[in-house]
LUMVOBA-940128 format. One record per residue (C-alpha): x, y, z; residue in three letters. Coordinates in steps of 0.02 Angstrom, whole numbers, plus 50000, padded with zeros to 5 digits. Layout:
(pt (X,Y,Z),"ALA")
...
//
This chain:
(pt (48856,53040,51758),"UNK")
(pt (48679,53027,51790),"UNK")
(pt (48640,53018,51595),"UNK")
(pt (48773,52866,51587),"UNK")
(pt (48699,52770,51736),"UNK")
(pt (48526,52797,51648),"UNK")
(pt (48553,52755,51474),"UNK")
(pt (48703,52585,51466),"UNK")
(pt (48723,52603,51283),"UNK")
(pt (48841,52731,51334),"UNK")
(pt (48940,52603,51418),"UNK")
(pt (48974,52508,51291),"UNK")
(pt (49161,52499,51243),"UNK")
(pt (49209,52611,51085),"UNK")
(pt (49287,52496,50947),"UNK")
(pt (49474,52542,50952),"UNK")
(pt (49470,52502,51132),"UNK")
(pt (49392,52333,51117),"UNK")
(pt (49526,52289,50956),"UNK")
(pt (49670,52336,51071),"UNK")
(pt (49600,52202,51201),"UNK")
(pt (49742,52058,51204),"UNK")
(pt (49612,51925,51171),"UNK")
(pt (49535,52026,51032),"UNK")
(pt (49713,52066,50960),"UNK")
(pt (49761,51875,50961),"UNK")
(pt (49634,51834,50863),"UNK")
(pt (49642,51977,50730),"UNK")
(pt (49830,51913,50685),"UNK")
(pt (49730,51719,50654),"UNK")
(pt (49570,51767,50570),"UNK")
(pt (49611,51942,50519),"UNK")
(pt (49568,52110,50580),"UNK")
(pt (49414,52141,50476),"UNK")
(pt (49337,51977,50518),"UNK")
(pt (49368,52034,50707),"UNK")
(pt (49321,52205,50683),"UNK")
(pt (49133,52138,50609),"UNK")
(pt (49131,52026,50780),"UNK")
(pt (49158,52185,50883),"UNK")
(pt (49009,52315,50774),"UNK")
(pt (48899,52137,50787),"UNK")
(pt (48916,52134,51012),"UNK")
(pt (48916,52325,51015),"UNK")
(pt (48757,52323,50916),"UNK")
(pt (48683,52203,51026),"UNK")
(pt (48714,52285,51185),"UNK")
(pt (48646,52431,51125),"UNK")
(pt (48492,52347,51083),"UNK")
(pt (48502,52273,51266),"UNK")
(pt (48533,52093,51217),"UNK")
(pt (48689,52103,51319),"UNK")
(pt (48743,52202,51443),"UNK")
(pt (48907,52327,51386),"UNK")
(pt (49012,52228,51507),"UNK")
(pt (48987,52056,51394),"UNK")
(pt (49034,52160,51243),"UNK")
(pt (49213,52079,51242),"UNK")
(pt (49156,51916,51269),"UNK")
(pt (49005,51893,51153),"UNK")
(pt (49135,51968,50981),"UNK")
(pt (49252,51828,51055),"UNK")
(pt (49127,51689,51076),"UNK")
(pt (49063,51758,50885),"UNK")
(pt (49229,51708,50807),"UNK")
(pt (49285,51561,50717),"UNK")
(pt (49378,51449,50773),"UNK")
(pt (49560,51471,50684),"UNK")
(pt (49622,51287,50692),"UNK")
(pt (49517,51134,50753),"UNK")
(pt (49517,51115,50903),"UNK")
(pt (49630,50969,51027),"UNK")
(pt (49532,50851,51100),"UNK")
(pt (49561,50727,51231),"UNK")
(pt (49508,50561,51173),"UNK")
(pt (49422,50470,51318),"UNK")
(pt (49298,50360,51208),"UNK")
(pt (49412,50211,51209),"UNK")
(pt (49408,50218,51029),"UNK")
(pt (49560,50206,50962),"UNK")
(pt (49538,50267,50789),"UNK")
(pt (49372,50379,50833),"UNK")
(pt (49316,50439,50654),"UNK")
(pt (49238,50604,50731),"UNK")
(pt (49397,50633,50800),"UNK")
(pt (49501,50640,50658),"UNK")
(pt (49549,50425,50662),"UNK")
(pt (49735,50431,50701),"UNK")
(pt (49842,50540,50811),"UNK")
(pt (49999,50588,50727),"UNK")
(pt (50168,50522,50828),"UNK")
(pt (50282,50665,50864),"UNK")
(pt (50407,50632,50753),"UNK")
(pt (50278,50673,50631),"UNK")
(pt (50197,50814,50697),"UNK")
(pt (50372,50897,50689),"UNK")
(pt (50410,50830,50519),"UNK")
(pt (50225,50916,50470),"UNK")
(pt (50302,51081,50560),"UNK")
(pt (50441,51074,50454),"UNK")
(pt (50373,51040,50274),"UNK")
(pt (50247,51191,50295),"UNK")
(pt (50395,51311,50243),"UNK")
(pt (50488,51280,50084),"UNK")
(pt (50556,51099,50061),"UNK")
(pt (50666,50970,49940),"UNK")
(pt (50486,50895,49915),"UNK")
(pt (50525,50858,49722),"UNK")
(pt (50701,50916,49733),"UNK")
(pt (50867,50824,49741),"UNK")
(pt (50989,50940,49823),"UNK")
(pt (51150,50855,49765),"UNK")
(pt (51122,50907,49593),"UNK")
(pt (50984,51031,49599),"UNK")
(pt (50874,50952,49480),"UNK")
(pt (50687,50889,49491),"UNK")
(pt (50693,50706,49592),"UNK")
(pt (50528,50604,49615),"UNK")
(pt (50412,50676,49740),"UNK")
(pt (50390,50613,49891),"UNK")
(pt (50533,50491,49876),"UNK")
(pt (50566,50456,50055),"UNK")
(pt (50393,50414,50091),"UNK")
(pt (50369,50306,49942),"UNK")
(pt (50556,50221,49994),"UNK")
(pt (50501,50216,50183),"UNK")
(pt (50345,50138,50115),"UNK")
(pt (50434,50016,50001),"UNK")
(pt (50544,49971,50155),"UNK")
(pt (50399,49943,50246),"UNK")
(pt (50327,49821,50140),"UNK")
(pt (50471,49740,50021),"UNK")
(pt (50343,49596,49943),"UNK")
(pt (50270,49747,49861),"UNK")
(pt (50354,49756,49689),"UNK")
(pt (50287,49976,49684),"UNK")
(pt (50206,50092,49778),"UNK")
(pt (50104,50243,49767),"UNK")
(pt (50018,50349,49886),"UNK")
(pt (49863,50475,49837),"UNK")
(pt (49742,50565,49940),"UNK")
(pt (49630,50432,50043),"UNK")
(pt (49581,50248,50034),"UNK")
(pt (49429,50294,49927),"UNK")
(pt (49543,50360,49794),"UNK")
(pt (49668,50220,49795),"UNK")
(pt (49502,50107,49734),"UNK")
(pt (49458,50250,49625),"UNK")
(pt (49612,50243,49528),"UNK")
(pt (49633,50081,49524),"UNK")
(pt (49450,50048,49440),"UNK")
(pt (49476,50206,49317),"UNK")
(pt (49658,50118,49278),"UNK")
(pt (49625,49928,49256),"UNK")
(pt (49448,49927,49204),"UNK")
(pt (49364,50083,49130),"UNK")
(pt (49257,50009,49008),"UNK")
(pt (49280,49847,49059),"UNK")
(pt (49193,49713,49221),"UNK")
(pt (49269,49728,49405),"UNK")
(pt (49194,49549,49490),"UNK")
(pt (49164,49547,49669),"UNK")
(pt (49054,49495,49808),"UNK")
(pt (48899,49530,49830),"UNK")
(pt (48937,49507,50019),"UNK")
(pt (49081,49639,50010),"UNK")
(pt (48997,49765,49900),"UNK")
(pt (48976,49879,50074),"UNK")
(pt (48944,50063,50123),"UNK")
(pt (49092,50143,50188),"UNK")
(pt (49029,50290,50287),"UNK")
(pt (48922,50460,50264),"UNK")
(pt (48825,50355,50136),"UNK")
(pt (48946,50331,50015),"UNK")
(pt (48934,50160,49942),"UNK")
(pt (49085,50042,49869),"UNK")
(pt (48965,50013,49700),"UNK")
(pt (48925,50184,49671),"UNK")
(pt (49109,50216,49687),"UNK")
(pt (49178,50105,49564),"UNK")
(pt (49022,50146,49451),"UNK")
(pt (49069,50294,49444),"UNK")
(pt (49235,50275,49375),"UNK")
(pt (49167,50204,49207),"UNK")
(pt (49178,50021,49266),"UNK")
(pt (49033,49897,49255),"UNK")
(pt (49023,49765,49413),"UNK")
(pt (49020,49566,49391),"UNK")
(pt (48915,49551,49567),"UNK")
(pt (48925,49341,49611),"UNK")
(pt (48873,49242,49744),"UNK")
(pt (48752,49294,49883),"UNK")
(pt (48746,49419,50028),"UNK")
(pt (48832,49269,50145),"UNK")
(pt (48932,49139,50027),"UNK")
(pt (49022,49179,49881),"UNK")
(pt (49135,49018,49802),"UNK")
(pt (49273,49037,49689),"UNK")
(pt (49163,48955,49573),"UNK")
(pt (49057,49094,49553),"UNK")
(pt (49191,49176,49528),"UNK")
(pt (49257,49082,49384),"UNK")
(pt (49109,49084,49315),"UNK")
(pt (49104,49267,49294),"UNK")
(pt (49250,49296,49203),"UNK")
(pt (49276,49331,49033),"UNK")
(pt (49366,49452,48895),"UNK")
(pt (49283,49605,48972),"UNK")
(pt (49358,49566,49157),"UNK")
(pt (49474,49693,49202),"UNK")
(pt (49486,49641,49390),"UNK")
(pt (49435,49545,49525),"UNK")
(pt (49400,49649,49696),"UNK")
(pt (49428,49577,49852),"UNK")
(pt (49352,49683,49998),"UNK")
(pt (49394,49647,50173),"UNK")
(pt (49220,49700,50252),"UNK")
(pt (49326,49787,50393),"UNK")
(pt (49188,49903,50492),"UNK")
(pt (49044,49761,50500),"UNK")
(pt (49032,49583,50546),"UNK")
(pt (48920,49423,50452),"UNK")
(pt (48907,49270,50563),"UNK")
(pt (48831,49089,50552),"UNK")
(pt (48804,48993,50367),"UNK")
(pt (48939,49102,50272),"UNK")
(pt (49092,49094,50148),"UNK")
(pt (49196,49195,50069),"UNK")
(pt (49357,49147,49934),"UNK")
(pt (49522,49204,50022),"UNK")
(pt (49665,49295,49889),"UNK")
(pt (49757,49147,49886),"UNK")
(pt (49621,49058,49801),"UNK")
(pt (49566,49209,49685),"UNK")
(pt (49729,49221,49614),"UNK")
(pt (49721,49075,49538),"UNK")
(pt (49588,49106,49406),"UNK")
(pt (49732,49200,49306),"UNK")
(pt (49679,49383,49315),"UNK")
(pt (49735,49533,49431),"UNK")
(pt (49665,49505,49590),"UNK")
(pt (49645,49679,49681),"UNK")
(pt (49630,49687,49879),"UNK")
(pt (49556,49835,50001),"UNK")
(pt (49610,49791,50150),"UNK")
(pt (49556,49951,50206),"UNK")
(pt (49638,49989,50379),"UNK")
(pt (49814,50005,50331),"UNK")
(pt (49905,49855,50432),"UNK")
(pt (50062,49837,50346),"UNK")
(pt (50117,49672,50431),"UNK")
(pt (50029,49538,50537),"UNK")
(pt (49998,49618,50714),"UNK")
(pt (49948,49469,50834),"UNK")
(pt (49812,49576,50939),"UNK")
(pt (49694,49567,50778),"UNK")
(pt (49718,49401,50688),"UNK")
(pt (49575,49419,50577),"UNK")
(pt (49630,49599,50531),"UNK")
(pt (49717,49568,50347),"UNK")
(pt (49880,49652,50308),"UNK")
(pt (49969,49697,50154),"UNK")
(pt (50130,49600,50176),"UNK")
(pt (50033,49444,50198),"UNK")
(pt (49897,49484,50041),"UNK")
(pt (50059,49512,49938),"UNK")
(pt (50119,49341,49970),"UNK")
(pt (49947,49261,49929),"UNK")
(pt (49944,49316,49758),"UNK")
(pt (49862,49503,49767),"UNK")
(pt (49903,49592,49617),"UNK")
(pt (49868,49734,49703),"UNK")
(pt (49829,49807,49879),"UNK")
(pt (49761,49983,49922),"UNK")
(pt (49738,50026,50106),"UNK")
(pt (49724,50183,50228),"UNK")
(pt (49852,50282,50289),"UNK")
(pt (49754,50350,50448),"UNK")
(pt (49706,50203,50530),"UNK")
(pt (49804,50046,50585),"UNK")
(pt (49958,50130,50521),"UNK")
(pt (49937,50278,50630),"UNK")
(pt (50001,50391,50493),"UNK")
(pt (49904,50533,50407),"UNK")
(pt (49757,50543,50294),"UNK")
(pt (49824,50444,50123),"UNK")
(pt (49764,50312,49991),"UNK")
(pt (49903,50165,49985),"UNK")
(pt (49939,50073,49839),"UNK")
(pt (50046,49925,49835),"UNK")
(pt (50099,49790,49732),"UNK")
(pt (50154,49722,49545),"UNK")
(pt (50281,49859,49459),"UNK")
(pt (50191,49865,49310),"UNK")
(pt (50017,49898,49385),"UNK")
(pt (50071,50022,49501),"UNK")
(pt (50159,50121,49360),"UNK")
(pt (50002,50118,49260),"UNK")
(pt (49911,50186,49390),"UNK")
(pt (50061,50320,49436),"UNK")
(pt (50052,50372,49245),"UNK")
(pt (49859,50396,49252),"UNK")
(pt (49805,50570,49203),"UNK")
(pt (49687,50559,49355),"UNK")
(pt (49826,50490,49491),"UNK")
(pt (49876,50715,49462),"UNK")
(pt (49711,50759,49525),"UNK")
(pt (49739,50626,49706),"UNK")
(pt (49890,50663,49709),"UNK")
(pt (49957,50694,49903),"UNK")
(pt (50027,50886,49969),"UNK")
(pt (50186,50900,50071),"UNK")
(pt (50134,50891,50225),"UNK")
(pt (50069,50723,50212),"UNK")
(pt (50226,50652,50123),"UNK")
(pt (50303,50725,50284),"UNK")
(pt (50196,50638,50403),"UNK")
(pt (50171,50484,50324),"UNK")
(pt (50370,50461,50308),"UNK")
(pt (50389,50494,50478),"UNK")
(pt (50259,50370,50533),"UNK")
(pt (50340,50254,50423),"UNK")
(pt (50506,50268,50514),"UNK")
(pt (50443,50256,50672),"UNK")
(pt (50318,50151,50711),"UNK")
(pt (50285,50192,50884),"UNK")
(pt (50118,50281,50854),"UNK")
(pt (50008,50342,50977),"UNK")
(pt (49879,50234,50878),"UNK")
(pt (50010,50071,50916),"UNK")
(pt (50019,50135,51091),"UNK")
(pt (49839,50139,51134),"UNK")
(pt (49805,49970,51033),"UNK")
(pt (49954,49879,51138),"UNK")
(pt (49908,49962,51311),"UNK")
(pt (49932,49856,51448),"UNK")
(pt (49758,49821,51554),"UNK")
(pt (49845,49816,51695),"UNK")
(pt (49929,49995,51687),"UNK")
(pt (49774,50082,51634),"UNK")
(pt (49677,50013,51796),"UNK")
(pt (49833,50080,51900),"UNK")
(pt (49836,50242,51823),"UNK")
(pt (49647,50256,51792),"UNK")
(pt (49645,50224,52009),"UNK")
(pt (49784,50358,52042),"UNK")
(pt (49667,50490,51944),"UNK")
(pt (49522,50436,52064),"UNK")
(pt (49621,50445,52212),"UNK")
(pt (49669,50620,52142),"UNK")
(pt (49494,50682,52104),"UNK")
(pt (49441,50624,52290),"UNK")
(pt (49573,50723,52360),"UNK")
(pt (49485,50881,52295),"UNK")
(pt (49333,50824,52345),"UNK")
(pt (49249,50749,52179),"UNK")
(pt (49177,50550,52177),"UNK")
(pt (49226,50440,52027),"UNK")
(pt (49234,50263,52031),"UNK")
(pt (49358,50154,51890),"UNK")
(pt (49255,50006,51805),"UNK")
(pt (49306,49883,51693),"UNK")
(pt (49283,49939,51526),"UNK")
(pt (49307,49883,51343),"UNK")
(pt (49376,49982,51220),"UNK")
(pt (49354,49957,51025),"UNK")
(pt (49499,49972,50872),"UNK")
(pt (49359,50088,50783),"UNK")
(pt (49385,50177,50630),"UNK")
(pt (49323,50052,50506),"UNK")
(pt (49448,49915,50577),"UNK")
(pt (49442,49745,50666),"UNK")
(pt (49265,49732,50713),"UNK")
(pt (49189,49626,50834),"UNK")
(pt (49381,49636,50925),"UNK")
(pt (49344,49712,51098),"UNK")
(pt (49503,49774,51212),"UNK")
(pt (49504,49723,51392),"UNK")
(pt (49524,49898,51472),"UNK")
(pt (49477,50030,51630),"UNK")
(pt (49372,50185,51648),"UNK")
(pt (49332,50316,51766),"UNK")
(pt (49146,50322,51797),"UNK")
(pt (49055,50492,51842),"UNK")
(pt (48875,50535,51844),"UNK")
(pt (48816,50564,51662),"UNK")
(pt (48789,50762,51673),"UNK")
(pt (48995,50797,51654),"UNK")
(pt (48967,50738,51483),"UNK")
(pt (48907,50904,51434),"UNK")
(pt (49018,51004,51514),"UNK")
(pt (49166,50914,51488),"UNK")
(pt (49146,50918,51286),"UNK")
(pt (49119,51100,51286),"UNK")
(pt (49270,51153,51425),"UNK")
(pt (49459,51199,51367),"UNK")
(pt (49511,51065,51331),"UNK")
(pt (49394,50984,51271),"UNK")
(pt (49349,50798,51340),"UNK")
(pt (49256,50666,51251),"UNK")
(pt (49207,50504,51339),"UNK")
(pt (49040,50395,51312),"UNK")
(pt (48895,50403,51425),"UNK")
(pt (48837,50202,51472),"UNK")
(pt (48693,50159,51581),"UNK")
(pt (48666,50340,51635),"UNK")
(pt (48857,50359,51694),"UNK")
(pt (48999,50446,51587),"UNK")
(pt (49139,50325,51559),"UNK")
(pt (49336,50411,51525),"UNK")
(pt (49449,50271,51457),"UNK")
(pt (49611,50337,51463),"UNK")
(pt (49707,50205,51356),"UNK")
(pt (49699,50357,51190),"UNK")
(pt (49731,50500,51333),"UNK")
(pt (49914,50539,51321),"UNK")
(pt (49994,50504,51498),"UNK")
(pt (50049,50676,51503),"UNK")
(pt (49898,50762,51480),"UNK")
(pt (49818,50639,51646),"UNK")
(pt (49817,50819,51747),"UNK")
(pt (49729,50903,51606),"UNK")
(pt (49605,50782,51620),"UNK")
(pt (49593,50801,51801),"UNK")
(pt (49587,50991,51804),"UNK")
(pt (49447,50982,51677),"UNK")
(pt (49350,50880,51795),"UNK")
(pt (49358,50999,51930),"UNK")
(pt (49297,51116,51814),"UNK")
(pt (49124,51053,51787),"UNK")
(pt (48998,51166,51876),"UNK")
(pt (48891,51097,52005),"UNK")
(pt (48971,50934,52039),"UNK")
(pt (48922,50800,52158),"UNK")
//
């Protein structure tokens, strides 16, 4: 005993004991046994060096795994389509239609006569539905690749005209002209940073035009001496007029006036319209492509629509979204100021009661996500001293607010109701408040 007391490394747990930990064991049927097993050799071998003591064996092989799925957070920015975050949350009815396309499914299968059928028919027909000014539709991976196929379709080889005032960056430095570069087609740039005429335009055309690009600049604003040619305008200069209007709003939604929609860019003459799938829409990650029969099919028929092609479980989601459009993304947009002040004050009044200060201020929340800017939403917080930002992001689960002025702000109009204990057990959590 006396050897033991004076030497710990021979307190450190053996291996088998350690694997048969339920923790341990849990994780070994996500990330595998071997994976876990390497965790365990890696702790024991730092207790024995005396990094650790043998007690924080267990933990350390733990804290040295991977993470098996990302990880749930609660969305307290009061952005409503938080890019970090993963933009939209998925509505239950398609987080259970996601559930139940991982097994086996009728994905490009028609039961009645057990033949092939075109996949992902009732997303393309809840789509269609959605939008009936749309003459086709097709869905592919992401916004970027709707574009992408459309250039490589209609104008390989041949002049896309657009803006100079639209040509914009669309995140992690990607940039709209090195995009549709890329794709083999040469751009027609007209006009200047702020005004662009439909002159210009006009005067840019010619036997090499394949397209002209209309780009709603959706995640940046340019005020004072500008113009820009609307699609009703462009189509008039008798060639396809293609529209991103990036966030994915199927139909006018009176909150964001100056947020473009596909129905409505049908009707002005659009040839074409590609959008997202994640963000006003609520739906999934997904490239939408809407518009004349014969384009669409082109672009369908493309060897390189098989490579952007979408999997299963976002046929699942997005059809689910589509036939129900009660999001959680609609919900947050549409929340009522009023309500969020109440409920924001009722999770004060509950914090107090356990002996922690907050305070609710007004607050305004954002669309985010590459969407509406410059549109602010009147809404609430809970304000608590800065230092539970920390903490708060790095506790189970996970809470993400926005420090302002040296307090942390929680906006609870993206926090599901039913997870408003969560977020108050989380705050009594934090270590050394007050």
């Amino acid at each position: 005993m006396g050897d033991v007391a004076a030497d710990p490394r021979r307190r450190v747990p053996r291996t088998d004991a350690l694997l048969a930990d339920p923790r341990l064991a849990a994780a070994a049927v996500t990330v595998g046994r071997e994976r876990v097993k390497a965790a365990v050799h890696r702790a024991q071998e730092r207790a024995r060096r005396g990094e650790i003591t043998p007690e924080a064996v267990r933990d350390a092989a733990l804290a040295a795994l991977p993470a098996s799925t990302p990880r749930a957070v609660l969305n307290a920015t009061g952005v409503v389509l938080h890019t970090n975050l993963g933009r939209a949350a998925l509505s239950p009815a398609a987080v259970a239609a996601v559930a139940a396309a991982t097994g086996h499914t009728d994905v490009e299968l028609d039961l009645r006569t057990g033949r092939r059928a075109r996949r992902g028919r009732d997303a393309l027909d809840a789509l269609a539905a959605a939008v009936p000014d749309a003459g086709a539709v097709h869905v592919v991976n992401n916004g970027a690749a709707a574009l992408v196929l459309a250039a490589t379709a209609l104008a390989a080889d041949a002049e896309i005209v657009v803006s100079r005032g639209e040509l914009v960056e669309i995140g992690d430095g990607f940039r709209l002209p090195d995009l549709l570069e890329s794709t083999g087609a040469r751009l027609r740039e007209v006009g200047t940073t702020n005004r662009s005429t439909l002159d210009d335009y006009a005067a840019a055309l010619g036997p090499r035009t394949g397209f002209v690009l209309k780009v709603h600049p959706s995640n940046f604003q340019v005020t004072g001496f500008t113009s820009a040619v609307p699609v009703r305008a462009l189509a008039t200069l008798g060639v396809p007029v293609v529209a991103d209007i990036g966030s994915g709003l199927l139909a006018p939604d009176a909150l964001l006036p100056a947020e473009p929609d596909a129905a409505s860019t049908l009707r002005a003459g659009a040839a074409l319209v590609t959008a997202s799938g994640d963000k006003l829409l609520g739906g999934p990650q997904a490239g939408l492509l809407l518009g004349a029969a014969d384009l669409v099919e082109r672009l369908r028929r493309h060897p390189l629509a098989r490579a952007l092609r979408v999997d299963k479980l976002t046929l699942a989601a997005l059809a689910a979204t589509l036939g129900d459009p009660t999001t959680p993304t609609r919900t947050a947009l549409h929340a009522d100021p009023g309500a969020l002040r109440e409920r924001t004050e009722r999770l004060r009044d509950a914090l107090a009661a356990d002996g922690c200060e907050a305070q609710v201020v007004p607050a305004g929340a954002v669309v985010g996500g590459g969407g509406a800017p410059g549109v602010e939403l009147p809404s609430w917080a809970l304000a608590l001293p800065e230092h539970y930002a920390g903490p708060l992001r790095l506790g189970d689960p996970p809470v993400l607010g926005r420090v302002v002025r040296g307090r942390l702000l929680l906006d609870l109009r993206c926090v599901p109701v039913d997870a408003d204990a969560a977020l108050r057990a989380a705050v009594l959590r934090v270590p050394g408040r007050g």
